[in-house]
N, C-alpha and C positions, 0 to 999 in steps of 0.2 A: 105124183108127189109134189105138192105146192112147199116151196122156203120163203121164211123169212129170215132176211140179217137184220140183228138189231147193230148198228155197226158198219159201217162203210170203207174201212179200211183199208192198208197193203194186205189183208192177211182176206180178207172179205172180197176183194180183186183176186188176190190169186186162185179162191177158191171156188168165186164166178165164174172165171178165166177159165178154169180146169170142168166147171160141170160142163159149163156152152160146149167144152171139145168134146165131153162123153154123147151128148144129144140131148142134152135138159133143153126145153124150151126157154125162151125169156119169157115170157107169161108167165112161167111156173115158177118166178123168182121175185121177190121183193126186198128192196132194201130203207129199211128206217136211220137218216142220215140228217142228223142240225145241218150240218152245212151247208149252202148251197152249192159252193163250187164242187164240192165230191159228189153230191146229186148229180148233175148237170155231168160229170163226166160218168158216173156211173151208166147213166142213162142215154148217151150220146155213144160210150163204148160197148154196151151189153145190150140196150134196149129194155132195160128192164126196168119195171115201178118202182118209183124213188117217191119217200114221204117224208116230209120234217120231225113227223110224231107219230105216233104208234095210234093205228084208226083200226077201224072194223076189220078192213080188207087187209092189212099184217098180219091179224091172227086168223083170218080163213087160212089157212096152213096146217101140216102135217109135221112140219120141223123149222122149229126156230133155233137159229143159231147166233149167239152171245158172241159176238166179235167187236166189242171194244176192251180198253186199258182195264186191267185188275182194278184199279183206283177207281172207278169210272161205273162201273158194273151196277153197284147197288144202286145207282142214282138211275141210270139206263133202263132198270128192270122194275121202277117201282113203278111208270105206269101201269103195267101190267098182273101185278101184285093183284091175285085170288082172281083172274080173269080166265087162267088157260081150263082147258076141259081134259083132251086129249093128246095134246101134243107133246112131240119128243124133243126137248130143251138139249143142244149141244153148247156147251163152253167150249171156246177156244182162247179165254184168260185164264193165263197160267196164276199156279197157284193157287188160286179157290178152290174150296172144296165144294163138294158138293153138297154138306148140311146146308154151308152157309148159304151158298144159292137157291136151294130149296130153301132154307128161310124165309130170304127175300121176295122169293115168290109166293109166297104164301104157304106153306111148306105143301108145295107141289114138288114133289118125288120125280118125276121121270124124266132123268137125269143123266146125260153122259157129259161125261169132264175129259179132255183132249189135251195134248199138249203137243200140238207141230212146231216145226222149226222154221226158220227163216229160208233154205233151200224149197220149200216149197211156194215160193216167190215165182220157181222158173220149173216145178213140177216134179220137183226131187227132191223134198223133202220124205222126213220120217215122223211117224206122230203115231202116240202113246194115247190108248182111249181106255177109259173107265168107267163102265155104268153101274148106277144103282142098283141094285137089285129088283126093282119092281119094271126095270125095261127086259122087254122079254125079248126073243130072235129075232123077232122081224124087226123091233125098233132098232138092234145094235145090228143088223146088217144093212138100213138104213144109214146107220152113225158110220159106218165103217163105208159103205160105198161112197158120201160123201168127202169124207179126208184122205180116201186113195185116189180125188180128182188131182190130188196134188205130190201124188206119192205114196210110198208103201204105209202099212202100219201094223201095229203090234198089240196086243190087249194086254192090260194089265186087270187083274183080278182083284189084287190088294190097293187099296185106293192110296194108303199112305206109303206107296214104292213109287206115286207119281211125281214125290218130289225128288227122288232119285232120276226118274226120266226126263225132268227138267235140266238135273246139274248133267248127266250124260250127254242127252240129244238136244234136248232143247235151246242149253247154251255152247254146246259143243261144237258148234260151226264158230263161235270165237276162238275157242281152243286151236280148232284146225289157221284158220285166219293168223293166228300169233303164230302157230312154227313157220307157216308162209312168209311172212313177215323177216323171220328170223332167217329163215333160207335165202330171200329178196337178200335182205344186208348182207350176208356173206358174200353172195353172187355181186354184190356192187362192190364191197371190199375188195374182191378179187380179179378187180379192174373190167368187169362184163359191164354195156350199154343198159341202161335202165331196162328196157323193152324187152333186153333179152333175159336180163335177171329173173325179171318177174315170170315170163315164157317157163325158161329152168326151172324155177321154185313150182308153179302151178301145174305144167304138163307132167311133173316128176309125180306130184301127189294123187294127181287125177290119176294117170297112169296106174299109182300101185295098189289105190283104193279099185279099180276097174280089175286087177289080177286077182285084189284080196276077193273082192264078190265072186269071180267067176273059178275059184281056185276050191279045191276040195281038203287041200291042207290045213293046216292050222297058221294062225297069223306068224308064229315064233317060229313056225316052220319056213315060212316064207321071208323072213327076215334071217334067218340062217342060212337060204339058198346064197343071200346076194353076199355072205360076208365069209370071205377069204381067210385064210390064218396068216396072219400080218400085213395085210393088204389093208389097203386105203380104208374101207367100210370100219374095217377092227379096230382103225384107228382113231375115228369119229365117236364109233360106241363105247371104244373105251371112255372117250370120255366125256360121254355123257354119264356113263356108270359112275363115273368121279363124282361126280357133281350132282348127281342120285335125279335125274330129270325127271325116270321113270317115277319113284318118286312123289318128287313136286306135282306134277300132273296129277298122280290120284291123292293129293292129300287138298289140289285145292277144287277138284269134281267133289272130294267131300267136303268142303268149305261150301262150296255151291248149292249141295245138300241142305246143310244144317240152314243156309241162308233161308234156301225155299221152303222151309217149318217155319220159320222163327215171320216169313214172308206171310204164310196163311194163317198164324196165329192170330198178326196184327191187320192184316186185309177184312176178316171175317169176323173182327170183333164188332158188335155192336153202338 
């Protein structure tokens, strides 16, 4: 299975980074990158062919994969505009749908639309895939062997619940980042060394996220384990209850939502 990336990227690195460790060969990899300097390391790190512009031997391939900026995309892909034959186009720009890419490809159809996270940086990520419907098994176990180089992943059927998996996962390692954040400052409030705040805040979260996977309870179950009737926990949760956190959280995952519509309405206009 021959790739190309149109895209040179963190997100293009990681996902290099993760085939090299499955056994992909670097032969079997291309990256189409303007820049020189990300060439130059692409190709010093991976060993693999680096091209300034989209030539013959990019599209000798079985799967190209769209990894640059949503903004960026249409411009990226119009060399190639009514050139593909066969091939299985993967987005990993959030937001575009898939008409509109198919559009700009000349409305070539064979189409998977992705949405990984930033944890898949370091191979733990999570990422939300959607195809067309005119990709059959073997193209979406293709799409799906590649973005589990970098992490699990989950299929989404309905393509318009993908801007839901943006505001969930895709920005949700912010979400996590801010209550770390929020924990960090307590823990310095309460006179701990920098080193050790951030220590507390991050091994606590790592920790209970590591119990919540490996646990066969429910999460409200496991947040009931730790809290005592008048003890310390009941008394943080109260009040958070105060202050309706629970709340704020989902009302701005759905702000995040409505963002990522109102995002692909104006990305995929013409």
């Amino acid at each position: 299975m021959k790739i190309t990336f149109i895209g040179g990227g963190n997100m293009a690195v990681a996902l290099i980074g993760g085939l090299r460790k499955q056994g992909f060969s670097a032969a079997a990899i291309q990256v189409v990158e303007p820049f020189q300097e990300s060439r130059d390391r692409l190709a010093e790190t991976f060993g693999v062919r680096c091209a300034a512009a989209v030539d013959a031997a990019a599209l000798n391939c079985e799967i190209l994969i769209l990894a640059v900026k949503p903004q960026q995309l249409r411009e990226a892909v119009a060399p190639i505009r009514g050139k593909l034959t066969d091939q299985l186009v993967v987005s990993i720009a959030a937001g575009l749908r898939m008409a509109d890419i198919s559009r700009w490809l000349g409305n070539y159809r064979k189409v998977v639309r992705t949405m990984p996270n930033t944890p898949a940086l370091i191979g733990a990520g999570i990422t939300g895939l959607c195809a067309d419907p005119s990709v059959d098994l073997e193209g979406r176990t293709a799409a799906e062997r590649i973005l589990k180089a970098v992490g699990s992943t989950v299929w989404i059927d309905d393509e318009t619940k993908m801007d839901a998996v943006t505001a969930v996962s895709g920005s949700g390692p912010a979400y996590v980042f801010y209550f770390l954040e929020a924990m960090e400052a307590a823990a310095l409030n309460l006179g701990f060394a920098p080193g050790s705040a951030r220590q507390l805040a991050v091994e606590t979260f790592l920790g209970a996220a590591r119990l919540a996977e490996q646990s066969s309870e429910s999460i409200s179950t496991l947040r009931e384990r730790v809290t005592s009737k008048g003890g310390t926990t009941e008394a943080a949760l109260l009040s958070f209850g105060a202050n309706d956190i629970a709340g704020a959280i989902e009302q701005g995952i759905l702000a995040a939502e409505a963002r990522g519509r109102e995002l692909g309405d104006m990305l995929g206009k013409d």
